[in-house]
C-alpha positions as CSV (number, residue, x, y, z in Angstrom):
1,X,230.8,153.5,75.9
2,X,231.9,156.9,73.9
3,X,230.2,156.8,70.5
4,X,233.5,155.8,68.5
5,X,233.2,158.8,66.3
6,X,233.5,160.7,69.4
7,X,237.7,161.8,69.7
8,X,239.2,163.9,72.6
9,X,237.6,167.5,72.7
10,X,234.1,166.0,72.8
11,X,235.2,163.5,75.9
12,X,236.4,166.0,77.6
13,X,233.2,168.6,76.9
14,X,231.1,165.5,78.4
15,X,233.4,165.0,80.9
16,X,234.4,168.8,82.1
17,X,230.7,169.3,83.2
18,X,230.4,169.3,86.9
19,X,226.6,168.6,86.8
20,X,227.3,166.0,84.3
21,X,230.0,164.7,87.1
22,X,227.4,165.1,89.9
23,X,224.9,162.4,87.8
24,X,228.0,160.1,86.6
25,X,229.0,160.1,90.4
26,X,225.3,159.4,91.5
27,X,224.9,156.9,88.9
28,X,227.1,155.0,89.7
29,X,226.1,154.2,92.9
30,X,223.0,153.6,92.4
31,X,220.4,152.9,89.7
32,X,217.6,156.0,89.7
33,X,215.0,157.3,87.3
34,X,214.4,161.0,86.4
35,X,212.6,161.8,88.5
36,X,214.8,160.9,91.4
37,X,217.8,162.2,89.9
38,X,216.3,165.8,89.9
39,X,215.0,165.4,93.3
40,X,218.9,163.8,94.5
41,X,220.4,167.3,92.9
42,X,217.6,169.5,93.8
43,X,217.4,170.3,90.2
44,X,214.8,171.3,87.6
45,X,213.7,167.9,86.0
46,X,213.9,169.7,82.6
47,X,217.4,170.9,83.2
48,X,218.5,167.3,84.3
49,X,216.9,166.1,81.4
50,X,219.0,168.4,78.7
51,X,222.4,166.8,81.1
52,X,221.3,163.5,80.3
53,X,220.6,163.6,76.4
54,X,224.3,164.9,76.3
55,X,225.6,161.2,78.6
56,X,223.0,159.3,76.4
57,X,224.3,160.4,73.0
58,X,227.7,159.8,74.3
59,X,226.8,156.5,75.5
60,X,227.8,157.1,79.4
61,X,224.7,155.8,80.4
62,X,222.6,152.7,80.5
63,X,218.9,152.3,80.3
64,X,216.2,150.0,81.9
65,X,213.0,150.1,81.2
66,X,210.4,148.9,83.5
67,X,206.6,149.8,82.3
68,X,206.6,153.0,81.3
69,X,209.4,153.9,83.9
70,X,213.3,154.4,82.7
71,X,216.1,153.7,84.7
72,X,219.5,155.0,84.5
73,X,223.1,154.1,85.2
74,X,226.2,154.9,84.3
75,X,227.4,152.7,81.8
76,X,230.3,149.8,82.3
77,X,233.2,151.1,80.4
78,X,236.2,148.6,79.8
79,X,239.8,149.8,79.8
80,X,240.2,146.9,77.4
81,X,237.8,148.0,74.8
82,X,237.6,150.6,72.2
83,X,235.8,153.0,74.5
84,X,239.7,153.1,76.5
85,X,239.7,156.8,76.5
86,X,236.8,157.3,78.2
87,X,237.3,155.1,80.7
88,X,240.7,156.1,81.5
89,X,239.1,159.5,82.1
90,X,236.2,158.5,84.3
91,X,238.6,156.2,86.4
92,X,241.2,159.7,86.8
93,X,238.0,162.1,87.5
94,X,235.8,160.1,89.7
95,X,237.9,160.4,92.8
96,X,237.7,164.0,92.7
97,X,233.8,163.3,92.7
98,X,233.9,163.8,96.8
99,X,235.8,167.7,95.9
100,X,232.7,168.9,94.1
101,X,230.8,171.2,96.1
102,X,227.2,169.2,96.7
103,X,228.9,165.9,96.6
104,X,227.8,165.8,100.4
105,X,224.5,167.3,99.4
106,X,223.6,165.3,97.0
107,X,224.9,161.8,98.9
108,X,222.6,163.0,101.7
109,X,219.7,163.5,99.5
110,X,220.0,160.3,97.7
111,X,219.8,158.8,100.8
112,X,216.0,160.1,101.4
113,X,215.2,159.6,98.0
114,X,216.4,155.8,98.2
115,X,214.3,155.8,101.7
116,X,211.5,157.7,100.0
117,X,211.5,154.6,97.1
118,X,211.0,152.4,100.0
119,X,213.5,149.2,98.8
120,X,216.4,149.7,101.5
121,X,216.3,147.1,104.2
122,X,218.9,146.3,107.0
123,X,221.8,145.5,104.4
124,X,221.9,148.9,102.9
125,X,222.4,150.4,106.8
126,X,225.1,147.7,107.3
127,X,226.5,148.7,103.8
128,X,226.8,152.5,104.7
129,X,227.6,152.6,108.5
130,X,231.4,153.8,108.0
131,X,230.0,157.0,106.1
132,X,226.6,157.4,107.6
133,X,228.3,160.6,109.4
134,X,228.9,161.6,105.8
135,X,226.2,161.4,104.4
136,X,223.2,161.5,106.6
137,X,223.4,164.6,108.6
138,X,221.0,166.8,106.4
139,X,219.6,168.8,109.3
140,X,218.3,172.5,107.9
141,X,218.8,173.5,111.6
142,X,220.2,171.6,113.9
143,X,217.1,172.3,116.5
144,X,216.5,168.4,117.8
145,X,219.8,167.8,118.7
146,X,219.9,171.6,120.6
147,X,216.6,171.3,121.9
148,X,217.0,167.5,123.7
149,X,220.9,169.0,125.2
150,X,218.7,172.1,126.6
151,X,216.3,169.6,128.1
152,X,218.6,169.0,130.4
153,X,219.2,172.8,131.5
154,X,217.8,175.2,133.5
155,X,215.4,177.7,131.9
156,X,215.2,180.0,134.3
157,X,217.4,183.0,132.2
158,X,216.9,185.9,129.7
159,X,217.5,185.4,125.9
160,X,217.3,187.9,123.6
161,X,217.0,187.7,119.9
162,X,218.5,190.8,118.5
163,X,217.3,191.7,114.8
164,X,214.6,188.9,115.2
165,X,213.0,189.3,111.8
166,X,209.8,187.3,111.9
167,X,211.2,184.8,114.7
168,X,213.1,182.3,113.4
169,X,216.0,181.8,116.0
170,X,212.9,182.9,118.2
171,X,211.1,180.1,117.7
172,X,213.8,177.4,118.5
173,X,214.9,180.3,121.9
174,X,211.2,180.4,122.8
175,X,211.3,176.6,125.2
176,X,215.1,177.0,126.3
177,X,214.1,180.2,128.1
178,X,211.9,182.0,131.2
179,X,212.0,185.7,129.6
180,X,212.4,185.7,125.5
181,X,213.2,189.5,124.3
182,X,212.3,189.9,120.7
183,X,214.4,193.4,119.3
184,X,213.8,194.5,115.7
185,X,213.7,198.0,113.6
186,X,210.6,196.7,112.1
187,X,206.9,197.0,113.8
188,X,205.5,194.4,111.1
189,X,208.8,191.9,111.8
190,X,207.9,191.9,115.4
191,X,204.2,191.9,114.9
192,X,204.6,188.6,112.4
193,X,207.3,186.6,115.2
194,X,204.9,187.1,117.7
195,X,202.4,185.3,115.7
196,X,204.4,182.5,114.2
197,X,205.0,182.4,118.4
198,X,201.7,181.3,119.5
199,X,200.8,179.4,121.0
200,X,203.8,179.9,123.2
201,X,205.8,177.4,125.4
202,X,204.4,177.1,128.9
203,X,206.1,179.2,131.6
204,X,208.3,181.4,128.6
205,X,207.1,185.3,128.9
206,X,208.0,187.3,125.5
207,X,208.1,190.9,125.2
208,X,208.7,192.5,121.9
209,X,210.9,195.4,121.7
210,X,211.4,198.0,119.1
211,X,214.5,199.4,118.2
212,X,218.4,199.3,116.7
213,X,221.3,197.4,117.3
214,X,223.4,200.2,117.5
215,X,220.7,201.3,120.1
216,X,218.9,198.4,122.4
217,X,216.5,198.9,124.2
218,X,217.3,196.7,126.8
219,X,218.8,197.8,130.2
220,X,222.4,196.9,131.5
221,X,222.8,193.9,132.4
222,X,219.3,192.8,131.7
223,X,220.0,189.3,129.7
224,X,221.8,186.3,130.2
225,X,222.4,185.5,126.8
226,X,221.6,186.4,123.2
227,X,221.2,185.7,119.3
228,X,221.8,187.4,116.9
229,X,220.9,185.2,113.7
230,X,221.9,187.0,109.8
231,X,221.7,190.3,111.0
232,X,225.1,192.2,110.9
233,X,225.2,192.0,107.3
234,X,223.2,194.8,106.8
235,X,225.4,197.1,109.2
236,X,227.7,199.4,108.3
237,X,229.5,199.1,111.4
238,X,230.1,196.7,113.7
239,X,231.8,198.3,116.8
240,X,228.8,200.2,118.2
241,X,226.2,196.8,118.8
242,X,229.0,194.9,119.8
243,X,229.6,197.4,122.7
244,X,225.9,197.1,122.6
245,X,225.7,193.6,123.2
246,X,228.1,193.6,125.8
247,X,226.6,196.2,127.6
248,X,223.0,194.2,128.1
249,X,224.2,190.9,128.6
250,X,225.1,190.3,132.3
251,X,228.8,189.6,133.7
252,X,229.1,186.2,132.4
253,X,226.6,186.3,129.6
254,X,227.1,185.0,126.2
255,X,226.6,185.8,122.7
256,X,226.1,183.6,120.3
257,X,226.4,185.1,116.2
258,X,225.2,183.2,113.2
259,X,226.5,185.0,110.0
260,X,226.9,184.6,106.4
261,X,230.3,184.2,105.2
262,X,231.6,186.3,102.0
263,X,229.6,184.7,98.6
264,X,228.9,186.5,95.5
265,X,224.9,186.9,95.0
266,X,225.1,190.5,94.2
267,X,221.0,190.3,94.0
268,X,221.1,189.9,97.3
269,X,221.4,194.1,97.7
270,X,218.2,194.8,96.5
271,X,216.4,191.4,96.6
272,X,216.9,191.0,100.5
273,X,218.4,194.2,101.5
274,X,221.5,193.0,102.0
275,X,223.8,195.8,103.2
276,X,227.0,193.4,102.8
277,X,227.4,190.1,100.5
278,X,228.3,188.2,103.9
279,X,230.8,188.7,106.6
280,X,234.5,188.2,107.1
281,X,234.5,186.0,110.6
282,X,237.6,187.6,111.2
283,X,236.1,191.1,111.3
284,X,233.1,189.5,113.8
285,X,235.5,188.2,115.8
286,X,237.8,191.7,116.5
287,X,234.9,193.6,116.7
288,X,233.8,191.5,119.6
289,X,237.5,191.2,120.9
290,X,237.4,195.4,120.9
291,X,234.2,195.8,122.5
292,X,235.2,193.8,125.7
293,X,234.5,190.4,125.0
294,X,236.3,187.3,126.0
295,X,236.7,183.3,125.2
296,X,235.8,184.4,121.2
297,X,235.8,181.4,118.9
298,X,235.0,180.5,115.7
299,X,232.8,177.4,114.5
300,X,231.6,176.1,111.2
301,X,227.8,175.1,110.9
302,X,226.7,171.9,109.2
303,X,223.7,173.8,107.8
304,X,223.3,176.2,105.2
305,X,221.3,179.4,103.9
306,X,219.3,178.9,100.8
307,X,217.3,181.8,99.7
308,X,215.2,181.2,96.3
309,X,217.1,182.9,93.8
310,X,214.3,186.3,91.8
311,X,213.3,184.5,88.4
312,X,214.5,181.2,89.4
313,X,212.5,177.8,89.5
314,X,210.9,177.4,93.1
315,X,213.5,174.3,93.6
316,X,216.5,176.4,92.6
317,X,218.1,178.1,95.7
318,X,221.3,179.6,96.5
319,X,223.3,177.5,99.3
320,X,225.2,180.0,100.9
321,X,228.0,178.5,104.0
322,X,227.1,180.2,107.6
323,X,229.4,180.2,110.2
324,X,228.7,180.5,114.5
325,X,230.5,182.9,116.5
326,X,230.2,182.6,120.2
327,X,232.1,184.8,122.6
328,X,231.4,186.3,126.5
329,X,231.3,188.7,128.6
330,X,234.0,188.7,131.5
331,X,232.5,187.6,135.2
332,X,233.1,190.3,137.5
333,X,236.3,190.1,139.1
């Protein structure tokens, strides 16, 4: 309940938060300390502390206390009772809860959390099966799934990994391929994948290569596929390594592009050397269309970038969207 001296503007501040929405959405599902609320929002315990003594002294919340441990949940408000205004509120607002941005995130996360506590037995599975798709796909990478399909595939080919950085596509290339060609600009960057390598994948052969995009030094026709994994970003142009690309990869060969989409984290510039604050898919996609290319799609990722943000707490990161880009070169005729 809303203390009763409480009137309009200060329900609404409460209520206008989206944090504060985040923990009313979370709390109402499920009962949680602290502690497990800051680790469900990947949040600063301090910060979600200063969002909850605004619910408390608004009286959104309920309290149990167990020993010296406090749990939380959202208090029952009764469209009958004085508190009607908030109430009315929280039953308008809470099914936009699934709009806010981490509402998947943070459902995902309670779910280890709740699995980390150690209480959930066969009923909370039965209870969740409709959503589980929703809410329990928080893969960073995506590399068991790709790694058992390319169990089943030959791995006699040549991959590249072009702008390789310290290897981290490398690393989930290095058993899906025979020949694994590391390109970067950077002696150290190559120096460093090749030792996050070892020990490598029997029967895979690596050869490190340096040199640019706009530039490879890789001969015609040399690979069968190739990566390129959050590098065009810091390009100027995009039309010379797409011609690039095209020409190395054999007649048939594919590309596969993971990029950054558009976002605003201006530190980025100097912080990362980020040429470009993420990529228009469009302008990946008719690069790659004027270079040659064919069969050029577009594809969404269900995993995300998240670099630690300079000054900010170690568990405060920026989750930036990616996107895939796959296209191919034509099979000779």
């Amino acid at each position: 309940m809303i203390a009763k001296s409480s009137g309009p503007a200060e329900v609404l501040r409460v209520l206008g938060d989206p944090t504060r929405l985040r923990i009313l959405g979370l709390l109402e599902r499920e009962e949680l300390t602290v502690g497990e609320l800051a680790r469900t929002l990947e949040m600063a315990q301090s910060r979600v502390s200063n969002h909850l003594r605004v619910l408390r002294a608004s009286d959104l919340l309920q309290e149990r206390h167990a020993g010296r441990v406090t749990w939380l949940r959202l208090a029952t408000l009764d469209l009958a009772a004085g508190d009607a205004l908030p109430a009315r509120l929280w039953s308008a607002l809470r099914g936009e809860i699934p709009a806010l941005n981490e509402h998947r995130a943070d459902l995902a996360r309670l779910e280890r959390v709740l699995v980390e506590r150690g209480d959930r037995a066969g009923e909370f599975f039965d209870r969740v099966a409709g959503e589980w798709d929703t809410i329990a796909v928080d893969f960073e990478t995506g590399q068991a799934r790709q790694r058992a399909a390319a169990a089943l595939l030959p791995r006699e080919s040549v991959v590249a990994d072009l702008g390789c950085g310290t290897g981290w596509f490398a690393r989930a290339l290095a058993p899906l391929c025979s020949h694994l060609i590391l390109v970067d600009r950077s002696q150290g960057m190559l120096d460093e994948a090749r030792r996050k390598l070892e020990p490598l994948p029997p029967g895979t052969r690596v050869d490190l290569r340096r040199g640019e995009l706009d530039a490879l030094p890789i001969a015609d026709e040399e690979l069968d596929g190739a990566v390129v994994g959050l590098v065009l970003h810091h390009l100027a142009d995009l039309a010379t390594p797409a011609r690039e690309i095209l020409r190395a990869l054999k007649p048939g060969g594919r590309v596969a592009i993971v990029e950054l989409a558009p976002h605003g984290e201006t530190w980025m510039h100097d912080g990362l050397g980020d040429r470009n604050l993420g990529l228009d898919p469009r302008d990946v996609l008719r690069a790659l269309e004027r270079a040659g290319f064919v069969d050029a799609t577009l594809e969404s990722l269900e995993d995300r970038y998240r670099p630690r943000v300079p000054g900010a707490p170690e568990d405060e990161r920026a989750p930036l969207p990616l996107y895939l880009v796959r296209a191919r070169r034509p099979a000779r005729a």
